[in-house]
N, CA, C and O atoms as CSV, one atom per row, in Angstrom:
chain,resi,resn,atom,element,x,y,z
A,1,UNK,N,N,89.418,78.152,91.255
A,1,UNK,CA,C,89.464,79.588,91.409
A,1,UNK,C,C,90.875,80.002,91.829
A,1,UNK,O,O,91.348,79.508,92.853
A,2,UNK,N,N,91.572,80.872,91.107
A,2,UNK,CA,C,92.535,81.313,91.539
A,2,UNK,C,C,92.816,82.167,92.712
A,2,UNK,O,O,91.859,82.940,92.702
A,3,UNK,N,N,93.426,82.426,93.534
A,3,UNK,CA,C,93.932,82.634,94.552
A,3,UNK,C,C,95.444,83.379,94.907
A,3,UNK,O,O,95.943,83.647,96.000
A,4,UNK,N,N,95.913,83.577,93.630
A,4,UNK,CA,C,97.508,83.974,93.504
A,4,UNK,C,C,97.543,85.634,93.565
A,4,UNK,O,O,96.721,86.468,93.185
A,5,UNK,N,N,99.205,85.798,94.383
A,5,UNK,CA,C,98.833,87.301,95.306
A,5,UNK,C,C,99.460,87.847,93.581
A,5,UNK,O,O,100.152,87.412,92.660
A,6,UNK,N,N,98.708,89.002,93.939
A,6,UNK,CA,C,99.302,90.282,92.877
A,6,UNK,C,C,100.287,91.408,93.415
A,6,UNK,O,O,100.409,91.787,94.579
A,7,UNK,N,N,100.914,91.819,92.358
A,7,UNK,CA,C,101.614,92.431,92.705
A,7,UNK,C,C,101.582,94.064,91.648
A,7,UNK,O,O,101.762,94.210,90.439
A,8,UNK,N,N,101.259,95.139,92.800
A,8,UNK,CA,C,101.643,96.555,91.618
A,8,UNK,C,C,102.635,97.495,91.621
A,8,UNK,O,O,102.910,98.139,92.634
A,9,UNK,N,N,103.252,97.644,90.467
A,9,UNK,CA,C,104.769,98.872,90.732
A,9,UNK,C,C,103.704,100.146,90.475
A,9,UNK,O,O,102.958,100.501,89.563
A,10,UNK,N,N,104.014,100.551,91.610
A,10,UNK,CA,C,103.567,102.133,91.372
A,10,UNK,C,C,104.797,103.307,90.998
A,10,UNK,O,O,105.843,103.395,91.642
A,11,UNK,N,N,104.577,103.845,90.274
A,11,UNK,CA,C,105.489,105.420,90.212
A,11,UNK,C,C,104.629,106.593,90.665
A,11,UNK,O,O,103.535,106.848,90.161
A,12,UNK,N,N,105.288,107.407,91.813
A,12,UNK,CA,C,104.239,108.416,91.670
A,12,UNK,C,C,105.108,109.502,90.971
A,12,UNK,O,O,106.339,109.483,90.966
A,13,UNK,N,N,104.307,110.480,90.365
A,13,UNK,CA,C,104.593,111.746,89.920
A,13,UNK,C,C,103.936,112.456,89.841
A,13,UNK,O,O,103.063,112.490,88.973
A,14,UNK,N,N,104.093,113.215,90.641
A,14,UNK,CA,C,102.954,114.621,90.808
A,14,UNK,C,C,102.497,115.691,89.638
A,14,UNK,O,O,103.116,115.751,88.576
A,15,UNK,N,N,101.776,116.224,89.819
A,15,UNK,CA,C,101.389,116.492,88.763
A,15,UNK,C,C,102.513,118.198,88.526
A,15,UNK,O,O,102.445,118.983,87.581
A,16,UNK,N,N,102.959,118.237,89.122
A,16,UNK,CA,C,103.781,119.926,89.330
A,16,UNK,C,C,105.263,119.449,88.428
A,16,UNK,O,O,105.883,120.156,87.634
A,17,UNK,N,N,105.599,117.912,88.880
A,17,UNK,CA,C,107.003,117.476,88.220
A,17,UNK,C,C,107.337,117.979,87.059
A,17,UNK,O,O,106.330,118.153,86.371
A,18,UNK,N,N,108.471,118.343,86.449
A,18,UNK,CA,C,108.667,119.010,85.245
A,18,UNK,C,C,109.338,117.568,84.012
A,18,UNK,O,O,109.852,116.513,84.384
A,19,UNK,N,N,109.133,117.950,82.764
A,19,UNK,CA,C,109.127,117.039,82.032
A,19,UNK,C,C,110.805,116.466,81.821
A,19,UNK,O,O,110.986,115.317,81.418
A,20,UNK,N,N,111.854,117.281,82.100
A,20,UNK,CA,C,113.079,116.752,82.613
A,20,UNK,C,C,113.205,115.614,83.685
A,20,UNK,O,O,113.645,114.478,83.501
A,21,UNK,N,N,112.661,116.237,84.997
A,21,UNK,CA,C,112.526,115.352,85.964
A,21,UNK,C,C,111.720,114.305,85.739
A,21,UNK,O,O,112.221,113.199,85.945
A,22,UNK,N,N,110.301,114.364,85.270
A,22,UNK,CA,C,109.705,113.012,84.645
A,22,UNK,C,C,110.455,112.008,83.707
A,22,UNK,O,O,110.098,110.833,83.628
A,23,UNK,N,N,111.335,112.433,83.117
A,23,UNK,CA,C,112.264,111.487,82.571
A,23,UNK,C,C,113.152,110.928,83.746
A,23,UNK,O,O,113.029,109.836,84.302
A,24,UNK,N,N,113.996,111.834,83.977
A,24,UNK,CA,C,114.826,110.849,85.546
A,24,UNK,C,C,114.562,109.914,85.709
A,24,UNK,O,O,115.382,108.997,85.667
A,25,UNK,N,N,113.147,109.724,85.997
A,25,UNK,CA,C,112.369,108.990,86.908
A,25,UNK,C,C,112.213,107.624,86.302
A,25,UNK,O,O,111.508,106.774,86.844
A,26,UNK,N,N,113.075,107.336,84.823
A,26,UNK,CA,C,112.701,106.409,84.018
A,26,UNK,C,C,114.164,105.706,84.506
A,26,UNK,O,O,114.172,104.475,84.492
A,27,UNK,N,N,115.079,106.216,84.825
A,27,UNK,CA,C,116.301,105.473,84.805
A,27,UNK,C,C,116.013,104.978,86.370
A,27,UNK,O,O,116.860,104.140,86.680
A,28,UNK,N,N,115.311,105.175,87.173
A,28,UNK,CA,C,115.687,104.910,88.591
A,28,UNK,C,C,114.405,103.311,88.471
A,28,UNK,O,O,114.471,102.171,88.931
A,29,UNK,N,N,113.356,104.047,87.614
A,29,UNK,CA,C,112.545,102.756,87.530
A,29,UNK,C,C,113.009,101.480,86.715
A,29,UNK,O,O,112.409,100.419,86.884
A,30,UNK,N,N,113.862,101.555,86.008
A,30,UNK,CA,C,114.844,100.698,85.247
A,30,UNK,C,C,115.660,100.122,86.590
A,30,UNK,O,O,115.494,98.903,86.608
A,31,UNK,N,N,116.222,100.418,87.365
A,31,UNK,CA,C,117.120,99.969,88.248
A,31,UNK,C,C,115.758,99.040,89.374
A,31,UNK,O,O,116.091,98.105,90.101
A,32,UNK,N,N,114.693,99.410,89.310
A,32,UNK,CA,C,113.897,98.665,90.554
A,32,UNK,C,C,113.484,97.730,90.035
A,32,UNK,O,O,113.031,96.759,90.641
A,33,UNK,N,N,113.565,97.847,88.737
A,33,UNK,CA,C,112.878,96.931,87.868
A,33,UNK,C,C,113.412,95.890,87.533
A,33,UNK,O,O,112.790,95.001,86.952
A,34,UNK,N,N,114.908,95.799,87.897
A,34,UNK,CA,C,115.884,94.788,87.479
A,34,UNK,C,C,115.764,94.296,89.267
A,34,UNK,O,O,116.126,93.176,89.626
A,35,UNK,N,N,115.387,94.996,89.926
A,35,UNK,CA,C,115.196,93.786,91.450
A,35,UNK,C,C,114.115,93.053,91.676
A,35,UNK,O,O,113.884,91.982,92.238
A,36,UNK,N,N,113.156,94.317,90.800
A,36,UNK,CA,C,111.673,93.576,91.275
A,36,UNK,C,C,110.618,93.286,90.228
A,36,UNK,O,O,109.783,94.048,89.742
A,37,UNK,N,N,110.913,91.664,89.933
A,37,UNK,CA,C,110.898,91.538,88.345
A,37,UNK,C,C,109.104,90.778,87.999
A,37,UNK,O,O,108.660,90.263,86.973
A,38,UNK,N,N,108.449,91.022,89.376
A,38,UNK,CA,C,107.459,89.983,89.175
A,38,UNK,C,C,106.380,90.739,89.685
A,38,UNK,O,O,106.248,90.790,90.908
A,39,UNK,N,N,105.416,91.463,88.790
A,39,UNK,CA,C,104.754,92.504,89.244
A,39,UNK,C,C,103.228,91.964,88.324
A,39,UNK,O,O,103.331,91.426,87.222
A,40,UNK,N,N,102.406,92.116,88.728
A,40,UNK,CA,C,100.897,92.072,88.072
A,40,UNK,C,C,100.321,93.456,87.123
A,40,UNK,O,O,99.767,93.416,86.024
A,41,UNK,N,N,100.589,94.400,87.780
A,41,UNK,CA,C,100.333,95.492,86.816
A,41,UNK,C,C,100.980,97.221,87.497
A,41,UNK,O,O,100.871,97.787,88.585
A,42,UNK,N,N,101.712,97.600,86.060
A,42,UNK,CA,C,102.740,98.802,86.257
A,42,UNK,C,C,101.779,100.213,86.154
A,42,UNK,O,O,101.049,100.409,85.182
A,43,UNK,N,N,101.875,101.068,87.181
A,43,UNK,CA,C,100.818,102.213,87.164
A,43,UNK,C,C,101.986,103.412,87.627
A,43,UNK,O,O,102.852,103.419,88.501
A,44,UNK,N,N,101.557,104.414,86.590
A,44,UNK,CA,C,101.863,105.628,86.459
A,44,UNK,C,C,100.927,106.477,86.963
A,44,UNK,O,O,100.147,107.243,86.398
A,45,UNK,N,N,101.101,106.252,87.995
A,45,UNK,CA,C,99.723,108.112,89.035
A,45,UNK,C,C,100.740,109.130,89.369
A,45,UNK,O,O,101.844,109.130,89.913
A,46,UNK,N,N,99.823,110.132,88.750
A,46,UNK,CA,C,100.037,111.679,88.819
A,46,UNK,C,C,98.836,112.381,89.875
A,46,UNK,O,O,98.956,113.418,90.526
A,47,UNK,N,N,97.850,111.609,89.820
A,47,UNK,CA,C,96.840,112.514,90.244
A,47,UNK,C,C,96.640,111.543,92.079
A,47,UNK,O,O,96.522,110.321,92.180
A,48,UNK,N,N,96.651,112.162,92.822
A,48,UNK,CA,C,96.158,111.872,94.340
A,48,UNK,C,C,94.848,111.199,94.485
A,48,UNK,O,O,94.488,110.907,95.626
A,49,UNK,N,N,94.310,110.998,93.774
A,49,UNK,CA,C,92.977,110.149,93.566
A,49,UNK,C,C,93.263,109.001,93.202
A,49,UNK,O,O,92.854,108.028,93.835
A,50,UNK,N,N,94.051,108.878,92.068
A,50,UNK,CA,C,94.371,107.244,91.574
A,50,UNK,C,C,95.347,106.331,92.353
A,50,UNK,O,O,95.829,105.266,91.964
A,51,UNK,N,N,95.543,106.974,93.549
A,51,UNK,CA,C,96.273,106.036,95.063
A,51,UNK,C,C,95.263,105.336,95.892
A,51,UNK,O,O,95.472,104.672,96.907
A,52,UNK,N,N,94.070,105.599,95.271
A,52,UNK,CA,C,92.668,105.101,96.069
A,52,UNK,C,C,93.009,103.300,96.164
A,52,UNK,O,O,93.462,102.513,95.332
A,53,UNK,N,N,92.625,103.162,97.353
A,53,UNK,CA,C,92.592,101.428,96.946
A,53,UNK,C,C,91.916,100.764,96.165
A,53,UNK,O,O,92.233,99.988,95.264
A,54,UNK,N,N,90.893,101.128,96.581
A,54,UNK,CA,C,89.810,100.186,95.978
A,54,UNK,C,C,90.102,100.410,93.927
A,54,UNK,O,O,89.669,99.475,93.254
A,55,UNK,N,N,90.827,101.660,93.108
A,55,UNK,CA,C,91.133,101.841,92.108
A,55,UNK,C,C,92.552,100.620,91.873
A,55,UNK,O,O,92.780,99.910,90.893
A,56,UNK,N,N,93.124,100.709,92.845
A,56,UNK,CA,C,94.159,99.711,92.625
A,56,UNK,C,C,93.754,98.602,92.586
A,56,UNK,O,O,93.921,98.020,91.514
A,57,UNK,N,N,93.224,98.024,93.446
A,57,UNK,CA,C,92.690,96.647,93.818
A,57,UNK,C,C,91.537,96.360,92.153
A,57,UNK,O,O,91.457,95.249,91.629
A,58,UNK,N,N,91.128,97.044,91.854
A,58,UNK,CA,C,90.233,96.840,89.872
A,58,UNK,C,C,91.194,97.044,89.328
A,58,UNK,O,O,91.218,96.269,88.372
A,59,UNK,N,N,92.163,97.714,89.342
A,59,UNK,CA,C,93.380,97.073,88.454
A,59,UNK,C,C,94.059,96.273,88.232
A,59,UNK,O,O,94.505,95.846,87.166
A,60,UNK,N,N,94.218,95.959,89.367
A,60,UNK,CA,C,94.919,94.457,89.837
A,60,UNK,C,C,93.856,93.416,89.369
A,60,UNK,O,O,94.451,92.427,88.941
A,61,UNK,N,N,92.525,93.275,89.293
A,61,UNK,CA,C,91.826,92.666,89.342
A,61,UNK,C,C,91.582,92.224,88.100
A,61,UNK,O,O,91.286,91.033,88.012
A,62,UNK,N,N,91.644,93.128,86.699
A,62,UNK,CA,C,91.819,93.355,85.568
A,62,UNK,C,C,92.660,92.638,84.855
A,62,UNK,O,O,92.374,91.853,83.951
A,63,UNK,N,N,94.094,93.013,85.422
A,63,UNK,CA,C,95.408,92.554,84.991
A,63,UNK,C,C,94.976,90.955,85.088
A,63,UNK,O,O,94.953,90.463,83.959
A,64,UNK,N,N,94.671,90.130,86.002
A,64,UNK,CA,C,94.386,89.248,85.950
A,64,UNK,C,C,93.744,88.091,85.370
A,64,UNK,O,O,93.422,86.924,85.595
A,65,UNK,N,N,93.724,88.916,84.598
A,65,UNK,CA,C,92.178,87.822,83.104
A,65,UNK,C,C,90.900,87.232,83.801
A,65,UNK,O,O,90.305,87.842,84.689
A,66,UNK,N,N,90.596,86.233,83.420
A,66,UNK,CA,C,89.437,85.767,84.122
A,66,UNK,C,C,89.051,85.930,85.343
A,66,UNK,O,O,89.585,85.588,86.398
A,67,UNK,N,N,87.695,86.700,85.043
A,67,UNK,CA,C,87.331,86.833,86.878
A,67,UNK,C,C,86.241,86.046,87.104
A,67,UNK,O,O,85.126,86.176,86.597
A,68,UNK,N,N,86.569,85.310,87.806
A,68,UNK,CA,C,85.159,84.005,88.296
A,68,UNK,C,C,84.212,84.347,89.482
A,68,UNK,O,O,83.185,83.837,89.929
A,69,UNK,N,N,85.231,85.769,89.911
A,69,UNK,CA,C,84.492,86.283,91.252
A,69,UNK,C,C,83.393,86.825,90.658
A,69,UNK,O,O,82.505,86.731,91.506
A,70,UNK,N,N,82.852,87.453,89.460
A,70,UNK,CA,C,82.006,88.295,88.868
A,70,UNK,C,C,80.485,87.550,88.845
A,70,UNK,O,O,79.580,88.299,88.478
A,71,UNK,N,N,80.009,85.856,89.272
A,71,UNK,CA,C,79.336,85.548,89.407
A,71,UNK,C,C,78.640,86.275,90.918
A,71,UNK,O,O,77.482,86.578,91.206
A,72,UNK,N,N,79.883,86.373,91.648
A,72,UNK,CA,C,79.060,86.524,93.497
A,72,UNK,C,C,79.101,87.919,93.579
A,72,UNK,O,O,78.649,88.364,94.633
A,73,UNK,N,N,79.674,89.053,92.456
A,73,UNK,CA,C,79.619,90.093,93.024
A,73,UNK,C,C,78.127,90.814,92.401
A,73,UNK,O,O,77.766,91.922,92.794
């Protein structure tokens, strides 16, 4: 059973951001992206709901391929 930590890049962008500034936001994630190169799964939230954990944590969970936990849950 695997055991290996995950990792998620979040971007937030609100949902008010204008479609200029939503671009910006592509060059600065290009620069984090060249530091932080080892990520499990890349999420784009706009909405204040999809910061939920437990939504992150099934994503993460996803990204992962085989889930062996799905027998005990």
């Amino acid at each position: 059973m695997s055991k290996r930590v995950k990792f998620a890049l979040i971007t937030w962008i609100g949902e008010d951001v204008g479609g200029l500034q939503r671009a910006k936001t592509g060059t600065d994630k290009t620069l984090v992206k060249e530091v932080v190169q080892t990520y499990s799964k890349e999420l784009v939230i706009t909405d204040h709901k999809d910061l939920d954990e437990d939504y992150i944590k099934g994503e993460l969970k996803k990204a992962g391929g085989a889930n062996y936990d799905a027998q005990t849950e």
